[in-house]
C-alpha positions in Angstrom: 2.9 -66.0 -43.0 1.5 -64.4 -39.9 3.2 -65.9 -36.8 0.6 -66.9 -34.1 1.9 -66.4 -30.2 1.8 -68.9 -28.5 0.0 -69.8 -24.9 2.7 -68.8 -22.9 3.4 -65.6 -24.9 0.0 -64.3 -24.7 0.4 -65.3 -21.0 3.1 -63.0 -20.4 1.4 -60.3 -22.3 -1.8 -60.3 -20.2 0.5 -60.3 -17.2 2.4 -57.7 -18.8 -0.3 -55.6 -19.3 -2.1 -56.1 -15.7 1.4 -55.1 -13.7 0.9 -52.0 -16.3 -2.2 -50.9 -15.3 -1.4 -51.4 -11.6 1.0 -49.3 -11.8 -0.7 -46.5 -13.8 -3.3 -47.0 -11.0 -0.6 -46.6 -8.3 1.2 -43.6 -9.9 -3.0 -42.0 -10.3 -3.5 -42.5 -6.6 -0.1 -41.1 -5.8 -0.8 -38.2 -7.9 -4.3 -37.6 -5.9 -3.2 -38.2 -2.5 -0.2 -35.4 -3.4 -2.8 -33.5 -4.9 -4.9 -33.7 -1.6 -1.9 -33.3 0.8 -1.3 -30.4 -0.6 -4.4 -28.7 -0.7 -4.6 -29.3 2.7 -0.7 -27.4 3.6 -2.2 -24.8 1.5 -5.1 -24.1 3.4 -3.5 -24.6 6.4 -0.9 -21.7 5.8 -3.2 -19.3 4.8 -5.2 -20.1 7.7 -2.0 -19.4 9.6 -1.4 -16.4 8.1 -4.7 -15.1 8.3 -4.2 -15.9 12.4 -0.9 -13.9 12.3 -2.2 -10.8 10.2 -5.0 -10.9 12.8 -2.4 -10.8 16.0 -0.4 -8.4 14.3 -3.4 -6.0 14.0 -4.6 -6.3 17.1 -1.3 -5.8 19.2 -0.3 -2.8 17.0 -3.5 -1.2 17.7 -3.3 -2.3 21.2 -0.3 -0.6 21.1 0.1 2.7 19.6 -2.3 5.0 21.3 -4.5 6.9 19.2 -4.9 10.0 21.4 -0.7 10.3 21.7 0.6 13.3 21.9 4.0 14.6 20.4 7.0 14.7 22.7 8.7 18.0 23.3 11.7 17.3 20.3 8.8 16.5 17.7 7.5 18.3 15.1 4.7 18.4 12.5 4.5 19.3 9.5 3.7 22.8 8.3 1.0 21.9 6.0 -0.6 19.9 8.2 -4.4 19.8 7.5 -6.7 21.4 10.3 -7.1 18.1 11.8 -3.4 17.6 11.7 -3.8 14.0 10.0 -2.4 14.4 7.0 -0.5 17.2 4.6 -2.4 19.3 2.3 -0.6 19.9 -1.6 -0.3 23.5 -2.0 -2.4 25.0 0.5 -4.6 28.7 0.5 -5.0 27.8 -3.4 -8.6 26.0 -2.8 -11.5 28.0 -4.0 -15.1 28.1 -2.1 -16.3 25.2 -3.9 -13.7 23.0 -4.3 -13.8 19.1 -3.5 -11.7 17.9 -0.8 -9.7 15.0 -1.8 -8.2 12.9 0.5 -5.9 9.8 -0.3 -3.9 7.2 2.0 -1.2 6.4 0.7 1.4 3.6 1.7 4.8 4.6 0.3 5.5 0.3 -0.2 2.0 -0.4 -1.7 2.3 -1.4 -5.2 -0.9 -0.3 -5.8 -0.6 3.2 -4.5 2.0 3.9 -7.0 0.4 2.5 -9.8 -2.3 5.2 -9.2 0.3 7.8 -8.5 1.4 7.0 -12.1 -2.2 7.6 -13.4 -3.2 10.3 -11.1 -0.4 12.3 -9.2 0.6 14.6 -11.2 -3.4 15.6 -12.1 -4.5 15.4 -9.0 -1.9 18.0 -8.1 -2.9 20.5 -11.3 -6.3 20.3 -9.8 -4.4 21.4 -6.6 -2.7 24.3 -8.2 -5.9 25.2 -10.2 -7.9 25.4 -6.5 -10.5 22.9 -8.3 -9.4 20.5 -5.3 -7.9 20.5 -2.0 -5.5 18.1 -1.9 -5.2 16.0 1.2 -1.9 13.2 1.5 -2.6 11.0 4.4 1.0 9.2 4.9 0.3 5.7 5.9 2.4 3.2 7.8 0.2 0.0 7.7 2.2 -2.5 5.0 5.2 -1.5 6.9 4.2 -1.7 10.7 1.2 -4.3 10.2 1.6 -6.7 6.8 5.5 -6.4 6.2 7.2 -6.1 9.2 9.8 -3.4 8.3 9.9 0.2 9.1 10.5 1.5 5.6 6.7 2.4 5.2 7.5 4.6 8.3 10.8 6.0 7.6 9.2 7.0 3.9 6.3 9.1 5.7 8.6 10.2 8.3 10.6 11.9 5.2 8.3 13.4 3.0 6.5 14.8 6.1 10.2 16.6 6.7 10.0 17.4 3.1 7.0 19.7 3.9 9.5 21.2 6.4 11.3 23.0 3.2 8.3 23.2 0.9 9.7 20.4 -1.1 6.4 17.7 0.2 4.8 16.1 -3.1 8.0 16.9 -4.8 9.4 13.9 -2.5 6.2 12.4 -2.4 6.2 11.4 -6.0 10.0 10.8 -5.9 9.9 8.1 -3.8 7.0 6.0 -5.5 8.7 6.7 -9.0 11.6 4.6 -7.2 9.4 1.7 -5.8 11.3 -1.1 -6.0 9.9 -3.9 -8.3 9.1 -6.6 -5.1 7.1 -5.5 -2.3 9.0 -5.9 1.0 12.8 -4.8 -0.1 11.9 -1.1 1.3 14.5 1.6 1.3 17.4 2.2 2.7 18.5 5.4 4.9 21.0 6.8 1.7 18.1 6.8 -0.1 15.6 8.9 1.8 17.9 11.3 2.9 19.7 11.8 0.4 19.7 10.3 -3.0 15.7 10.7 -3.4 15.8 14.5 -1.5 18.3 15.6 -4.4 16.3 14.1 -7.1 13.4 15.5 -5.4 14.9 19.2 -6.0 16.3 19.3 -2.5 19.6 21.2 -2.2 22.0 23.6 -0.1 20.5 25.0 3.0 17.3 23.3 2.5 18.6 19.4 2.5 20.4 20.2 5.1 17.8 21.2 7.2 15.5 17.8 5.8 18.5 15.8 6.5 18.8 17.3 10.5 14.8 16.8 10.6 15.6 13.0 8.9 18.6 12.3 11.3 16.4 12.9 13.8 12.8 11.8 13.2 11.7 14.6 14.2 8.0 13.9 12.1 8.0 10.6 13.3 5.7 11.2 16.1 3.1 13.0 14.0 3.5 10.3 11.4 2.6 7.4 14.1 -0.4 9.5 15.1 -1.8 10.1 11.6 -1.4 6.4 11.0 -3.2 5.6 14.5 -6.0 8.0 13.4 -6.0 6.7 10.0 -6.7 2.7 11.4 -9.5 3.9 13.6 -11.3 6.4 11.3 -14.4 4.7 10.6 -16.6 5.1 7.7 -19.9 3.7 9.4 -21.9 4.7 5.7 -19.3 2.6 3.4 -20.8 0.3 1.6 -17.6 -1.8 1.6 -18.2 -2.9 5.6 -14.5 -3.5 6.0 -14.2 0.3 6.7 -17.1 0.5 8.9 -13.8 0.0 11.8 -11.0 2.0 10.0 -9.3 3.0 6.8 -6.9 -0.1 6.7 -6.1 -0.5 3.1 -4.1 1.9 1.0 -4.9 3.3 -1.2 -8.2 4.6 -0.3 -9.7 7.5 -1.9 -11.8 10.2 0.1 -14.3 13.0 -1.8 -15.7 15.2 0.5 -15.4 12.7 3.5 -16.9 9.8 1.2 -15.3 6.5 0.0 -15.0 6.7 -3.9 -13.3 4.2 -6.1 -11.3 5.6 -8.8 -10.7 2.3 -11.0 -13.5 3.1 -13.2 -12.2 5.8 -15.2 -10.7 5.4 -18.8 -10.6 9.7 -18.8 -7.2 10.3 -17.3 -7.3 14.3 -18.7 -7.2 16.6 -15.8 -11.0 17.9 -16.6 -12.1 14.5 -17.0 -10.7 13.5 -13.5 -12.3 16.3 -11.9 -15.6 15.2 -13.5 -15.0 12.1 -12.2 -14.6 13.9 -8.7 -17.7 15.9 -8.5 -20.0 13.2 -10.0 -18.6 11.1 -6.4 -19.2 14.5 -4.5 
């Protein structure tokens, strides 16, 4: 026999069930306004940092003087391109025709070393072949402008001291083969002057000349002048209009003085990347 609630019961229920919904309601509207809140820090913060990458910029290049000169204990490298701005892979190998390639290059950017893992060791066969000349521009700006560490600098400061013993891309591709994992922990002093030189082939009288030039950044200055070049070298025909001021990203990619993207290519054989290099000529 089916049992029938009674007034009261059914009462209860109904009330039961309102103070339910109510608070379903409440918890919904809690949920949005959170929601909303939120939204709002979140825009907020990037608005902040947007304002702090923007004063950061502008006092560094404020700042470091583009037309600097080196002081009397500084150095540059010897395979310093004609315009002293960066350091040329294996140079007098180049034949008439060959493409210029230049690259910046941030020693902490993530996505510099990815393409060093698809193209280094290519790039410099092409080098040794003559089919290109090779051109590493050693940039600071994660480091000195995004960051706010100096191992962007220190990095550059070291491979430019590898050039000093003919050890440059040897050291080059040593240190983004040790990238660490997250962006920002950098490198430490051991490491660049002497656990990364000795993997690097560095040894006897020659890491102890890169570890005098290290100890006493004595690249340093030429580094800090490639990078000031390197912000202010505008590329007024780019179609991206971000470099119409300056090369400020890394990587960036040069052929014959013209911004090419090489994210394209599924041909990672060294004659398909020089194809790829002459068809951006």
């Amino acid at each position: 026999m089916t049992k029938h609630k009674t007034h009261s019961e059914l009462a209860g229920t109904s009330k039961r069930e309102q103070l339910r919904q109510q608070q379903a309601q409440a918890a919904q509207a809690a949920k949005l306004k959170r929601t909303i809140t939120f939204s709002v820090i979140g825009v907020a913060l990037l608005t902040l940092i947007a304002v702090i990458v923007v004063v950061v910029f502008n006092n560094n290049s404020k700042s470091n003087d583009p037309t600097s000169t080196l002081g009397a204990d500084q150095i540059k490298p010897p395979n310093a391109s004609a315009d002293d701005y960066s350091i040329v892979v294996d140079p007098g190998k180049a034949l008439s025709d060959a493409i210029i390639l230049d690259i910046h290059t941030d020693y902490q950017c993530p996505y510099c070393a990815a393409y060093e893992g698809y193209f280094g060791q290519t790039f410099r066969e092409l080098a040794e072949r003559g089919d290109i000349e090779l051109r590493i521009h050693p940039r600071t700006v994660i480091g000195d402008w995004l960051i706010g560490n100096d191992s962007s600098l220190r990095a550059s400061t070291a491979v430019a001291c590898a050039d000093v013993v003919g050890k440059f891309y040897d050291l080059h591709s040593t240190i983004f083969a040790n990238q660490p994992e997250k962006e920002g922990v950098g490198y430490t002093d051991e490491q660049l002057r002497s656990t990364f030189p000795r993997s690097a082939g560095i040894t006897g009288e020659n890491l102890a000349t890169y570890q005098q030039c290290y100890d006493n950044r004595l690249t340093e200055g030429w580094v800090r002048a490639s990078e000031n070049e390197g912000y202010n070298h505008a590329l007024p025909d780019a179609e991206d209009t971000r470099y119409h001021v300056g090369i400020r990203a890394t990587p960036t990619f040069l052929v014959n003085g013209k911004l090419v993207s090489l994210s394209q290519t599924t041909d990672f054989s060294t004659d398909g990347v020089l194809q790829l290099l002459k068809a951006a000529a």
